[in-house]
C-alpha positions in Angstrom: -11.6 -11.5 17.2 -9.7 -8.5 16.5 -12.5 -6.3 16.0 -14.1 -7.0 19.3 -11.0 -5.9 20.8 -10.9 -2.7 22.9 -8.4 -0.3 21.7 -6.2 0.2 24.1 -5.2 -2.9 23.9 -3.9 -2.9 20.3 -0.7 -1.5 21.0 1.3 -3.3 18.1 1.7 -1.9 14.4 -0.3 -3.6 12.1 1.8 -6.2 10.0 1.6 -6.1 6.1 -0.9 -9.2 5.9 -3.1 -7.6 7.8 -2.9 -4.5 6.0 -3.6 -6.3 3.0 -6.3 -8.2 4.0 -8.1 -4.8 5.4 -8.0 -3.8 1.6 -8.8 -7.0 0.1 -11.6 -6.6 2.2 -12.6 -2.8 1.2 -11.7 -1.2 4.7 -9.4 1.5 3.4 -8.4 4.8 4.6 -11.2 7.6 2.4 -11.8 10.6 3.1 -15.1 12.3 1.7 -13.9 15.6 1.4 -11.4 14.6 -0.8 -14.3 13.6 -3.6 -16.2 16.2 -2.5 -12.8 18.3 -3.8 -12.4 16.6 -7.3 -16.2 17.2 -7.6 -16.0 20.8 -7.0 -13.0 21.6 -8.6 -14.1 19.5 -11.9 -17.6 21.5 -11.5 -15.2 24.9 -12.0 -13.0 23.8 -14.4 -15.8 22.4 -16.4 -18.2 26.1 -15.8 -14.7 28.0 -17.0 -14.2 26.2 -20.0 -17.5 24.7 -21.1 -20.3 26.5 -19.9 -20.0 28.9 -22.6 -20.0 25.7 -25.3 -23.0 24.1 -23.3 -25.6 27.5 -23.2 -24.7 28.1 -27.0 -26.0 24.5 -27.7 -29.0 24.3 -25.3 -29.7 28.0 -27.0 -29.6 27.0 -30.5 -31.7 23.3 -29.5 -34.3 26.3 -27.4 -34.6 28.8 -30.3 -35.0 26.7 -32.2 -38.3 24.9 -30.9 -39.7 28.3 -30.3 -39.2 29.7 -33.6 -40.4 26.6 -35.5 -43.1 25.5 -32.5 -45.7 26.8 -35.4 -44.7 23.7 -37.1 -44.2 21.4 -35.1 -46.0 17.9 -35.2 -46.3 16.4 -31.7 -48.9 13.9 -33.0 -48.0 10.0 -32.6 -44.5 9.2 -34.1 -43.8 12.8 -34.9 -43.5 13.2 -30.7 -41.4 10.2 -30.4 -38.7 12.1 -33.3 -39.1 15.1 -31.7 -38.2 14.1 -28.2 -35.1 12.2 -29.7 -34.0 14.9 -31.8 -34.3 17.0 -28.9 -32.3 14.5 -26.1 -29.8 13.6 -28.5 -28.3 17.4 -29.1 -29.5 17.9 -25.4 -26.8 15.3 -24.9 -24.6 16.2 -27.1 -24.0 20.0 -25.1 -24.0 18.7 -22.1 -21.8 15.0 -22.7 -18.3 16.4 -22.4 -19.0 18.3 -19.3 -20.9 15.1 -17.7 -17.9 13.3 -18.8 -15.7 15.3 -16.6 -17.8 15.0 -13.6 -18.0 11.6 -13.8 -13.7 11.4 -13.9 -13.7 13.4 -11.7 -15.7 11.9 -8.8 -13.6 9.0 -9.8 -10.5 10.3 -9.7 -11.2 11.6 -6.0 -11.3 7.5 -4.9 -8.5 6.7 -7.5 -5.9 9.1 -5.6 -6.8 7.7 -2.1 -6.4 3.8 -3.0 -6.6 1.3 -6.0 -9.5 0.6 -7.5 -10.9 -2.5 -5.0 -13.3 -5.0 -6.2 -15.1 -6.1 -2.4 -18.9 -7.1 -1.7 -17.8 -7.5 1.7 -18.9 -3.9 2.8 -21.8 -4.4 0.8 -22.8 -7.1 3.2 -25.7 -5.9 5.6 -25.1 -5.5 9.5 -27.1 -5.1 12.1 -24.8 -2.5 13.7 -25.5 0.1 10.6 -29.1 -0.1 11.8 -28.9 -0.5 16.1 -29.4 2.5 17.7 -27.3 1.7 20.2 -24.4 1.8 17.6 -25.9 4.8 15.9 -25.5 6.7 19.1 -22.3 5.5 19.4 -20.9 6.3 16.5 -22.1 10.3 16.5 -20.0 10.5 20.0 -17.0 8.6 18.9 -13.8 10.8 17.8 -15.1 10.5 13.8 -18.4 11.9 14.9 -17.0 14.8 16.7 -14.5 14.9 13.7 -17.0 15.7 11.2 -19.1 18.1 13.6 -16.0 20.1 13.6 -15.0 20.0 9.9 -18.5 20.8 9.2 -19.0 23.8 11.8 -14.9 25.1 10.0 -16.3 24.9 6.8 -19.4 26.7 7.6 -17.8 29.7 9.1 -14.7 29.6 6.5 -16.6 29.5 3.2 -19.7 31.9 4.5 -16.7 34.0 5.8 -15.2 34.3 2.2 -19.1 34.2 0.5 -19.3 37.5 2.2 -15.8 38.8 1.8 -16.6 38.1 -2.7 -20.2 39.4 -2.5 -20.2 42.5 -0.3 -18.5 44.8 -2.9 -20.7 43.4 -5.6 -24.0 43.8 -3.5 -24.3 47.4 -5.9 -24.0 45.1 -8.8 -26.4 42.9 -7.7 -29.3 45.0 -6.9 -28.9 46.3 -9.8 -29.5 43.2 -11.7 -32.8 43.8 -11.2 -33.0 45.8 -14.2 -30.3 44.3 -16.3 -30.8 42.1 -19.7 -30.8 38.4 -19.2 -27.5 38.2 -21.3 -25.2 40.7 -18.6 -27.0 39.1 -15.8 -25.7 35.6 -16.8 -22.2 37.3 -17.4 -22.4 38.6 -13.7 -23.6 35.5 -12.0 -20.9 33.3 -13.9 -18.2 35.8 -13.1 -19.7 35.6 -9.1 -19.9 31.9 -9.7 -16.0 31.6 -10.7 -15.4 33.6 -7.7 -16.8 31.6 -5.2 -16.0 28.0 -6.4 -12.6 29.1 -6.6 -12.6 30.7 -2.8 -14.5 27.4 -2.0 -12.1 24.8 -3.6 -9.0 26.3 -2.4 -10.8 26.5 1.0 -11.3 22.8 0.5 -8.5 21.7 -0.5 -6.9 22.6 2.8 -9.9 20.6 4.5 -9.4 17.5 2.5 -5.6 17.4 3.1 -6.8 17.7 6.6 -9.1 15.4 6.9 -7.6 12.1 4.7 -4.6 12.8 7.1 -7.1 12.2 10.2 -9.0 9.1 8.2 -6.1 7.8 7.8 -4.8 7.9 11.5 -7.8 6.5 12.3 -7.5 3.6 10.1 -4.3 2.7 10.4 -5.2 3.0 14.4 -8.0 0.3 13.0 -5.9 -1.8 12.5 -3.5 -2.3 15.1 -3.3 -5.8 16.5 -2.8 -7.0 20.0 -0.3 -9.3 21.1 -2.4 -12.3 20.8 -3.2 -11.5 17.1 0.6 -11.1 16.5 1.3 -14.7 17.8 -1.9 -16.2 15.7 -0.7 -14.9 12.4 2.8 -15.5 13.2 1.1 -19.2 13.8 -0.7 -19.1 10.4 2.3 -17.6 8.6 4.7 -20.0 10.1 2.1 -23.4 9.3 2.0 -21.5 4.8 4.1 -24.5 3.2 5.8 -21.0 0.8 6.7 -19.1 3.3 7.8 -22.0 5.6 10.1 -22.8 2.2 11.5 -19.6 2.2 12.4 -19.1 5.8 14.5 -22.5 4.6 16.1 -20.7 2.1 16.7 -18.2 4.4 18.1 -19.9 6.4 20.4 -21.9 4.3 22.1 -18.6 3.1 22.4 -17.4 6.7 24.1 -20.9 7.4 26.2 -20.8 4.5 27.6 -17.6 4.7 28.4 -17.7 8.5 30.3 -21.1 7.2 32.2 -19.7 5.1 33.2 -16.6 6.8 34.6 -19.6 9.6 36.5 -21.0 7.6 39.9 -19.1 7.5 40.1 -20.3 11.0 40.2 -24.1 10.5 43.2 -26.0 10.9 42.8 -28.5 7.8 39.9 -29.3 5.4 39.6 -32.6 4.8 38.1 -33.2 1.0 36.9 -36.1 -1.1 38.4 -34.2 -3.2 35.9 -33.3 -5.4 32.5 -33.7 -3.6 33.0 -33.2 0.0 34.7 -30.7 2.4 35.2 -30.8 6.0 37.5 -28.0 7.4 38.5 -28.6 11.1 39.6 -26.5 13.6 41.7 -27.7 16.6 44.1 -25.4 19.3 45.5 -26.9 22.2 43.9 -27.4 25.1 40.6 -28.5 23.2 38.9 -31.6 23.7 38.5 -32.7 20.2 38.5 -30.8 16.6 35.5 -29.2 15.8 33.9 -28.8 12.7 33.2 -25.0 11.5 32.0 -25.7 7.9 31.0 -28.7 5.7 29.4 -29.0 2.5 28.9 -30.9 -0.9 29.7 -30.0 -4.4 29.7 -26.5 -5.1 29.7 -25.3 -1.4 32.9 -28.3 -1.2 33.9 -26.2 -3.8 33.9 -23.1 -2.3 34.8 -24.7 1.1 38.4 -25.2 -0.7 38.4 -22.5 -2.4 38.7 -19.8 0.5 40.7 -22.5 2.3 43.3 -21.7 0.0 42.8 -18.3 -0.2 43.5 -18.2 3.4 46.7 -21.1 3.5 44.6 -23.6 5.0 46.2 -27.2 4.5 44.3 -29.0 2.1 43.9 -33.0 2.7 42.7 -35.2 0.5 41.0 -38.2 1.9 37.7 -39.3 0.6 36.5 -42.0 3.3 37.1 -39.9 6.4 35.7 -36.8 4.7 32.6 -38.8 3.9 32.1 -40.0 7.1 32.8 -36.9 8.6 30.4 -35.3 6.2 27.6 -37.9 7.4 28.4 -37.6 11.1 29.6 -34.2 12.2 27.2 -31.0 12.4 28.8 -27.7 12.5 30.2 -25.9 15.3 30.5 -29.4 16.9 33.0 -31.8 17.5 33.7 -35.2 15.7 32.8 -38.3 17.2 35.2 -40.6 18.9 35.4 -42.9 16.3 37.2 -40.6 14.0 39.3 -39.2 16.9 42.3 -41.6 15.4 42.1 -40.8 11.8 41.5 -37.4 12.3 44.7 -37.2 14.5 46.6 -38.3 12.3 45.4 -35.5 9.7 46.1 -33.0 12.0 49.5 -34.9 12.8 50.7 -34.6 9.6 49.6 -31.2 9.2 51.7 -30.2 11.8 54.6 -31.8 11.2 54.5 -29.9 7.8 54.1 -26.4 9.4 57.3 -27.4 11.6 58.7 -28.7 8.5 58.1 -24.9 6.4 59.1 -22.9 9.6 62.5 -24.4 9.3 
């Protein structure tokens, strides 16, 4: 199989069925740090805009348990309305914001490939749980990969952590003594400041790094040279494709027919639903068909005939047989060497006849 294949010996580019069948499959190119990105970057966009919404809810739903916790029931179903009441505008604070998150982290697999439907990499394998191929894995080139996006992103972000906080470090000793309401105002204004150092930090990481998982996939999924002739075996024995290689070829014949034609010496018709156009120069051995063809490619058999002033004969049983016995680019048979003589006899004669 393929994937038993060493490496270095998949030296051709992967062919579009097997590229599909790698993402019918599920094995795609995915970076993490790109959903770790649209995670982060929702999380900011979502403490910007709604985190002033989502404390004024939780506030009111807060204040007002404590101001009324004097009358509160919390015996049998008064407990059960209470919780409710208290989930349900819990939720409601909190549902846009959860919303966006949950976009979000789905938008960060969305932008890297179509949605996929595959239990395939669901499947258990032995090799997630050997430790032989755990060991291999942490050494392999994605192992020292993510040992070395991790160790960037540790030194970058604590880097620019220190860069925001040290001029703030005043500020935020003196917190100590500040009223809850100005210390939440100084640790969302921090907040804002870091997740937007950190997501532009990480948005150079995750451009990075789907560039490298992508390399590495696509390198997944190179084939050898025996796995090019197998498919081009399977391909080949597919009844559609095999069909339109036909078709193909067909047009390929016909157009390369037709492009001969100006060079034949007569065509030879039925007249109607057969076309044979002959060539013949002195010093050949016999005339040699260069196009043939029924109906509509008769048709347009005669029709760039005269186009190009090539005599026109009409004579239905030699073109039939002609038609029935003759392949192109080869010469009649004997038999017709008579009749066909005679044609081109005639043909002559009348070219002598114009020149005159």
């Amino acid at each position: 199989m393929a994937e038993d294949t060493d490496n270095t010996e998949r030296t051709e580019d992967p062919t579009q069925k097997r590229i599909y069948e790698a993402i019918k499959r599920g094995d795609v190119a995915k970076s993490g740090e790109v959903n770790t990105w649209f995670i982060i970057a929702g999380g900011t966009f979502i403490l910007t805009t709604f985190s002033g919404n989502m404390a004024s809810g939780l506030m009111t739903t807060m204040r007002g348990l404590l101001a009324n916790a004097h009358d509160l029931r919390v015996d049998g179903r008064s407990l059960l309305r209470l919780g409710e009441q208290v989930s349900l505008e819990t939720l409601a604070a909190v549902a846009i914001p959860f919303l966006l998150m949950a976009l979000a982290a789905l938008g960060g697999n969305l932008v890297q490939h179509k949605f996929i439907w595959s239990v395939e990499s669901l499947a258990p394998k032995l090799s997630r749980i050997s430790p032989g191929a755990g060991f291999k894995r942490m050494f392999s080139a994605q192992g020292v990969a993510n040992l070395v996006k991790g160790l960037i992103k540790l030194i970058v972000i604590g880097a620019i952590m220190t860069a925001l906080l040290w001029p703030e470090r005043e500020r935020i000793q003196a917190s100590v003594w500040t009223d809850p309401l100005s210390l939440m105002d100084l640790i969302k204004s921090l907040s804002v400041k870091m997740l937007g150092a950190v997501v532009a930090v990480l948005a150079v990481v995750a451009a990075a790094d789907y560039l490298f998982q992508y390399r590495q996939w696509y390198e997944r999924q190179k084939m050898t040279l025996r796995d090019m002739k197998e498919e081009f075996k399977q391909t080949e024995g597919d009844p559609t494709i095999k069909g339109k290689l036909k078709q193909m070829r067909q047009a390929r014949s016909r157009k390369r027919m037709i492009a001969a034609v100006p060079k034949a010496t007569v065509i030879i018709t039925n007249p109607t639903h057969y076309a044979v156009a002959l060539q013949y120069e002195r010093g050949m051995d016999a005339p040699v068909c260069v196009a043939k063809g029924v109906d509509d490619l008769a048709l347009k058999i005669r029709e760039v005939g005269g186009e190009h002033s090539v005599p026109i004969v009409e004579n239905p049983p030699l073109a039939r047989a002609l038609h029935a016995t003759v392949e192109v680019d080869q010469p009649i048979a004997a038999e017709h060497y008579k009749a066909v003589a005679e044609v081109i006899g005639y043909v002559m004669r009348l070219r002598r006849a114009v020149r005159r």
